[in-house]
C-alpha positions as CSV (number, residue, x, y, z in Angstrom):
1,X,9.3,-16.9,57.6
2,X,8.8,-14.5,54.8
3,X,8.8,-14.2,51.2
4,X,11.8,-13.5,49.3
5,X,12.1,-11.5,46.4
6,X,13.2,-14.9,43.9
7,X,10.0,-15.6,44.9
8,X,7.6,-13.2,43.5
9,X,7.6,-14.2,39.5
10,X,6.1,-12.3,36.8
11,X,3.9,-14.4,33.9
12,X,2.4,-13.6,30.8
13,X,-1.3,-13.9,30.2
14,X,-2.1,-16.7,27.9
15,X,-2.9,-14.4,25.0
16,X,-0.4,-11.7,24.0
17,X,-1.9,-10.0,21.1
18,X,-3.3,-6.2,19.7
19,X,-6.3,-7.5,19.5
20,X,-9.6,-7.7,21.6
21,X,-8.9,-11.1,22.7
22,X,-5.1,-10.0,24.3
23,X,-5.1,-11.2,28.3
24,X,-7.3,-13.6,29.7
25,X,-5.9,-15.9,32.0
26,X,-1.9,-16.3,33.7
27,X,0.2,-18.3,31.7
28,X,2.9,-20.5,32.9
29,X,5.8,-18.2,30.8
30,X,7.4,-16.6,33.2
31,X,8.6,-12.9,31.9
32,X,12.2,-12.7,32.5
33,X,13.5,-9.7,34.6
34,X,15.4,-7.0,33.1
35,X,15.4,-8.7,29.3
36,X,14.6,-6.9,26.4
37,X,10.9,-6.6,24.8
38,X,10.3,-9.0,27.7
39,X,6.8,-7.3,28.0
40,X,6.9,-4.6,25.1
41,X,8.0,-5.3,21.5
42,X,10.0,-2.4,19.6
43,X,8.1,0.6,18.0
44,X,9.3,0.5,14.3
45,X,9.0,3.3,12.1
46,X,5.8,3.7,10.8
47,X,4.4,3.0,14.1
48,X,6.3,6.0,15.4
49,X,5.0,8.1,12.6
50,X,0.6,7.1,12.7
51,X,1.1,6.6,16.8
52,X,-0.8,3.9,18.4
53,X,-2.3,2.4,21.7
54,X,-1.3,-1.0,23.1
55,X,-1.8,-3.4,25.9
56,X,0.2,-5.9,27.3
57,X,-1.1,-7.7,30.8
58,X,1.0,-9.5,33.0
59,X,0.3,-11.4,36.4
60,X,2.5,-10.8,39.5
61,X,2.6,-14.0,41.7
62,X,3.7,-15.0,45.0
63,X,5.4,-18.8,44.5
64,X,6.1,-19.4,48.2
65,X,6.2,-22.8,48.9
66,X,5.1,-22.3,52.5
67,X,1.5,-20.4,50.8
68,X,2.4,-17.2,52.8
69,X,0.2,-14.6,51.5
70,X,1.5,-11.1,50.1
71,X,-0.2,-8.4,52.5
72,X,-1.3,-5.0,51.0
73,X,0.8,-4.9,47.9
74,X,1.4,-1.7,46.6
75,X,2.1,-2.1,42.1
76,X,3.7,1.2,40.8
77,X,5.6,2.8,38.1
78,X,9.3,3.0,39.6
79,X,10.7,4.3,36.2
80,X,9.0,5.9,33.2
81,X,9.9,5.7,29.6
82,X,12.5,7.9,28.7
83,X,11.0,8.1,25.2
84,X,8.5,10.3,23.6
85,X,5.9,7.1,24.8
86,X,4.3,6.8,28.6
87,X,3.2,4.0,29.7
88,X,0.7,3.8,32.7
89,X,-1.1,0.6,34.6
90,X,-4.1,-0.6,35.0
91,X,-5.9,-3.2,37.6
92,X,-7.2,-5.9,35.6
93,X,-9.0,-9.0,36.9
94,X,-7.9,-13.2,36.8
95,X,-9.7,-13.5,33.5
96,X,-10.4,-10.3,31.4
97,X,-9.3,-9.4,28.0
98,X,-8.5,-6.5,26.1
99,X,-12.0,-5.8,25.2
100,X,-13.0,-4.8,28.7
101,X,-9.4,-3.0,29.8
102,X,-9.5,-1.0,26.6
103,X,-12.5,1.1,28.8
104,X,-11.0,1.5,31.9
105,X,-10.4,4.5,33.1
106,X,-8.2,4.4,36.3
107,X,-4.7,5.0,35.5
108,X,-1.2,4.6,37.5
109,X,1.8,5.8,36.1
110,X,4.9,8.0,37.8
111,X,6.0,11.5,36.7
112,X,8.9,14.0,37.9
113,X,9.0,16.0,41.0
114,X,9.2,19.6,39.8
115,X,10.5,21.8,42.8
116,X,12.7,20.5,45.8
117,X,10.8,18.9,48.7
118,X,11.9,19.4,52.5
119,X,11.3,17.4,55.0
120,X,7.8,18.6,56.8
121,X,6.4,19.9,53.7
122,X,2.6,19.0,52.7
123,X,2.7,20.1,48.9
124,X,4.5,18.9,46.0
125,X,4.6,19.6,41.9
126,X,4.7,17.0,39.5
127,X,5.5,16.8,36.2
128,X,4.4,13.7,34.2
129,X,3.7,13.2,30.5
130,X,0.1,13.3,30.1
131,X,-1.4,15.7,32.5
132,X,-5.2,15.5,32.7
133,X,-5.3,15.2,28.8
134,X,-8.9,14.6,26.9
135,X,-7.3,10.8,26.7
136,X,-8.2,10.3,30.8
137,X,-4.8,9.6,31.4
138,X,-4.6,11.5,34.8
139,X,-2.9,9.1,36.6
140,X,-2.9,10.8,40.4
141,X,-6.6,11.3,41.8
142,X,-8.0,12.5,45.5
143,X,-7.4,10.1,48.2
144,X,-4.8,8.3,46.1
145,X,-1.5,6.7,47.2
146,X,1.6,7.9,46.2
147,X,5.3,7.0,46.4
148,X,8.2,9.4,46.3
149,X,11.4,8.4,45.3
150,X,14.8,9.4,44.6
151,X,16.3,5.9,44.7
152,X,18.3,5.2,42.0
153,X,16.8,1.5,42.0
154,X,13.8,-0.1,44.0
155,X,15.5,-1.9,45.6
156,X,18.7,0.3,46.3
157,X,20.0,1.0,49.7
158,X,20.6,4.7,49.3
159,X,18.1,7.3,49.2
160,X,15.1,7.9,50.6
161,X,11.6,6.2,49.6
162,X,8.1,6.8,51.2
163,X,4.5,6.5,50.9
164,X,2.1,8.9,51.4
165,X,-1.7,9.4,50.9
166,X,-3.3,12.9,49.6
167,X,-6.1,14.4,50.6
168,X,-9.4,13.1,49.9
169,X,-11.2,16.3,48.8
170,X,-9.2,18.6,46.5
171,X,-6.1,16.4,47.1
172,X,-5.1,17.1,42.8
173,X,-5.4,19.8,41.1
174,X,-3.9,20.3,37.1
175,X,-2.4,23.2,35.1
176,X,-1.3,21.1,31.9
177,X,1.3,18.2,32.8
178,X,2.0,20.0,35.8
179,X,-0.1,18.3,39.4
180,X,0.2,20.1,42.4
181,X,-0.2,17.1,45.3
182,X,-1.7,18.3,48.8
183,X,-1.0,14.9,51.2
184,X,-4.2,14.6,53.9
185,X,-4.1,16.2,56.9
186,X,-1.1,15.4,59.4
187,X,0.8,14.0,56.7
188,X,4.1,15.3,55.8
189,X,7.0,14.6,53.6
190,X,9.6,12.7,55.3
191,X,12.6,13.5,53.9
192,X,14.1,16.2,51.8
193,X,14.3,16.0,48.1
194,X,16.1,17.3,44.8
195,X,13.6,17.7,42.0
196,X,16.9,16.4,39.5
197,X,16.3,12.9,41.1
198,X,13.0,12.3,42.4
199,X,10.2,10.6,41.2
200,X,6.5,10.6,42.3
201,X,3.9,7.7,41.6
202,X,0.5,6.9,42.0
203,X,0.3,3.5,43.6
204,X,-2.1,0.8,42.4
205,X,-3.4,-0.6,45.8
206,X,-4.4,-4.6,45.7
207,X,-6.2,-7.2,48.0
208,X,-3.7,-9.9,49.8
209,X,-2.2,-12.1,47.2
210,X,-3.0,-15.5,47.6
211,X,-4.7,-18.6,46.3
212,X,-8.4,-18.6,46.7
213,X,-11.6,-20.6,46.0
214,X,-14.8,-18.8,45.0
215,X,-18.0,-20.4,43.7
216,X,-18.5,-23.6,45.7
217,X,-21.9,-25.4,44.9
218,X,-23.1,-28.4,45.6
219,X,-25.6,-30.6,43.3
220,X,-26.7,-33.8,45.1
221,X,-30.0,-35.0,47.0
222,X,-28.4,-36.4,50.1
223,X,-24.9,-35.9,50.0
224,X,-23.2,-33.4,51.8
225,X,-19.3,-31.5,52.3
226,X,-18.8,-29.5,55.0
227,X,-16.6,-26.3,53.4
228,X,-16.7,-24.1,55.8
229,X,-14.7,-27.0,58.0
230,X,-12.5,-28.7,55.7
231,X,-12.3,-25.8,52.7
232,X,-10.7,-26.7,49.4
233,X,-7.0,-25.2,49.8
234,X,-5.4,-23.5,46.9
235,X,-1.4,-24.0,46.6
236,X,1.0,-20.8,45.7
237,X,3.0,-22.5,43.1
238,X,0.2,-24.9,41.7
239,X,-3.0,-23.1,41.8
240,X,-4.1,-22.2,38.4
241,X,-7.3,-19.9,37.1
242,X,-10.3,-22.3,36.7
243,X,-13.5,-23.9,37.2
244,X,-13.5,-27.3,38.2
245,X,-16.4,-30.0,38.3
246,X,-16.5,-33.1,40.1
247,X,-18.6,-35.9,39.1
248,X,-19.4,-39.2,40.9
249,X,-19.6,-42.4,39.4
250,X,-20.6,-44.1,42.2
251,X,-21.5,-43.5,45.9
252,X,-17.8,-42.9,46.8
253,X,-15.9,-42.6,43.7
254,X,-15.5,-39.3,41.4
255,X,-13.8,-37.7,38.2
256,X,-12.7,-33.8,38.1
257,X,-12.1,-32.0,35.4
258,X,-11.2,-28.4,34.9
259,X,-13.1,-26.2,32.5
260,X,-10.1,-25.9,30.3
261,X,-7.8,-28.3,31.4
262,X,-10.1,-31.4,31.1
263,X,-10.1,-34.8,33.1
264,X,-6.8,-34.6,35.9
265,X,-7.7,-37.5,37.3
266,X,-10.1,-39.5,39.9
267,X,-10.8,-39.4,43.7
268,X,-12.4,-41.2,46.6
269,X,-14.4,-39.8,48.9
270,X,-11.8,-41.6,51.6
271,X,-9.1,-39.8,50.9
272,X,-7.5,-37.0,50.3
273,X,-7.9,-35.3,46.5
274,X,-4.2,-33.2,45.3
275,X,-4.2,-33.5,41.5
276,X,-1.2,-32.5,40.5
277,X,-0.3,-29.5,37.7
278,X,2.6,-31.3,36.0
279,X,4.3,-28.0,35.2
280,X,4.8,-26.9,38.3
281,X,4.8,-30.6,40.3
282,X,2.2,-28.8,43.1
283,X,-1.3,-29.9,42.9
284,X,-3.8,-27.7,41.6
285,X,-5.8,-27.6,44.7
286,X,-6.5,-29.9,47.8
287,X,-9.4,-31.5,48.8
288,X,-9.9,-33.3,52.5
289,X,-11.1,-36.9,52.4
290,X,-12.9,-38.2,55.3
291,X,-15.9,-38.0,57.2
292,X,-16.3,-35.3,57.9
293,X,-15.9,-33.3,56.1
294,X,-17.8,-35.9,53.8
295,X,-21.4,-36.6,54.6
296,X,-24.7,-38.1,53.9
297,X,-25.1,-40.4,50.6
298,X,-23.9,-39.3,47.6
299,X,-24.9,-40.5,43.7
300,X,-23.9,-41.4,39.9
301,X,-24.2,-38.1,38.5
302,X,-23.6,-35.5,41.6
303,X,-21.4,-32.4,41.3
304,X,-19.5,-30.3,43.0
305,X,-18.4,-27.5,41.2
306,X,-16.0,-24.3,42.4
307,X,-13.3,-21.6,40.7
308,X,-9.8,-21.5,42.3
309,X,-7.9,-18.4,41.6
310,X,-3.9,-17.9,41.5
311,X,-1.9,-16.6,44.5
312,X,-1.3,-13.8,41.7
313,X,-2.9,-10.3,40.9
314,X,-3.2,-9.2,36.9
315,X,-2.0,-6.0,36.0
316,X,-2.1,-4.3,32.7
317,X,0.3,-1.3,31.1
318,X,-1.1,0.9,28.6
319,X,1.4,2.0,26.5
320,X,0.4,5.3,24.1
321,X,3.1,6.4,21.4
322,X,1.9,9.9,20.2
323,X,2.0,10.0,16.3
324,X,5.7,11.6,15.4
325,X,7.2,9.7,18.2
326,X,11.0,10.2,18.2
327,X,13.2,7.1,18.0
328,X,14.6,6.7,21.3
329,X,17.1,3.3,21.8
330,X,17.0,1.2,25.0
331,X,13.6,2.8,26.0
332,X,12.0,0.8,29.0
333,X,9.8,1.0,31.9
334,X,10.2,0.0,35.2
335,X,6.9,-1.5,37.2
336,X,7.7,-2.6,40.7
337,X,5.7,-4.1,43.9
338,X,6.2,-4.2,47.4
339,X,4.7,-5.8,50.2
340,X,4.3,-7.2,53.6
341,X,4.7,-11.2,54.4
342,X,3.1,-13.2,57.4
């Protein structure tokens, strides 16, 4: 088995805004592919003319049905604007807003390969659109992973693509928008390549992608669940970002209710616990019934609270349009992953 590419989605967060409170959590809008302002809205006018700084995030998950996990994804810039505008990534987390991405720092974009490449070779020149500005922009750093390209399309069968990693110490080094890229030692560039239709990116490097539970804690005198045996199971399609509490109302019987969500029904301690998110008709999470994994006595009142997280990971674009921007008509960027299946 292995995941298909129909199966790795794009969402919205569930604030889109240009204001502090943009982001926060995955949505259930899917962001159509290849559809206009599907992430970015047009830059009218007097936009073009003061410049200005935005932020759009957007959640990549894996909605396999069989809850196969996306191994060391790689997220990276496989086009950049055309325009006078760039447009560079950042690594955001399940639940933060634009308050906190508007201070980072690490930056992943793609730029221009400057002078042919030959197969063998351990240097290359890129030119990109920022260089290592006063902004922090720089968006290839030591030890970084990079991709070079001269695909006409990710996911087109001619050409040559690769990965490679520079060097750790003294791997970058700027004059202007011009980087000079020294790979680490033993690695060499693959194939040879035309600087008229190459591109080079730095590649934003991510944990497996797959539904997760964090946080479990128990609140009870004598009653017991043995996690570590029977462990709350997430589900690709279902799983959603949030904090759940259950509550007993007797020695056997119990509510849940989700942070945000509210009440999604009751349990037994007998049997097996699947609420179920409506949108997606997958439950939200799994929890064994049975003992074990149930043990001891439990009470009115007792909790059990834990976080799941999406099979997703949350990535924003920083888009910067430098005041007296040209108009520029079907501007766009490309962001693309890739990745290994079970």
């Amino acid at each position: 088995m292995a995941i298909q590419t129909s199966e790795i989605k794009w969402y919205q967060s569930q604030v889109v805004n240009d204001g502090n409170s943009n982001g926060g959590a995955m949505s259930a809008n899917e962001i159509p592919d290849g559809v206009k302002n599907n992430v970015w809205p047009d830059v009218p006018q007097a936009e073009r003319t003061a410049g200005s700084v935005k932020y759009r995030k957007t959640f990549i998950k894996i909605a396999n049905d069989d809850d196969l996990a996306l191994i060391d994804p790689r997220v990276f810039v496989e086009t950049h604007t055309p325009g006078d505008d760039s447009v560079v990534l950042m690594a955001g987390t399940h639940t933060d807003t634009q308050a906190q991405a508007s201070g980072y720092t690490r930056f992943y974009g793609a730029g221009d390969l400057d002078a042919d490449l030959l197969s063998g070779d351990t240097l290359l020149t890129v030119t990109v659109e920022n260089g290592n500005d006063a902004s922090g922009h720089a968006i290839f750093r030591d030890g970084d992973l990079i991709r070079i390209s001269d695909k006409t399309s990710v996911e087109a069968i001619d050409g040559n693509a690769e990965f490679l990693r520079l060097a750790a110490s003294n791997g970058v080094s700027w004059n202007g928008t011009l980087a000079t890229l020294t790979l680490e030692n033993g690695s060499t560039v693959g194939f040879n390549y035309l600087s008229t239709a190459t591109k080079v990116a730095s590649v934003l490097e991510g944990a497996d992608i797959a539904a997760s539970v964090s946080g479990w804690q128990e609140s009870s005198a004598a009653g017991s669940y043995d996690e570590t045996q029977s462990p709350v199971s997430g589900d690709h399609i279902g799983t959603v970002e949030q904090t759940w509490t259950l509550t007993f109302t007797n020695a056997t019987q119990f509510t849940c209710a989700g942070n945000t969500l509210g009440n999604v029904g009751s349990g037994s301690i007998g049997a097996t616990f699947a609420p179920n998110n409506p949108t997606f008709s997958k439950p939200y999470f799994t929890l064994a019934g049975g003992s074990p994994p149930w043990g001891g006595t439990w009470s009115s009142g007792d909790t059990i609270t834990w976080t799941t997280h999406p099979a997703a990971i949350a990535i924003w674009e920083k888009r910067v349009v430098p005041a007296g921007a040209n108009s520029r008509s079907g501007n766009k960027v490309i962001v693309a992953i890739s990745g290994e299946s079970e």
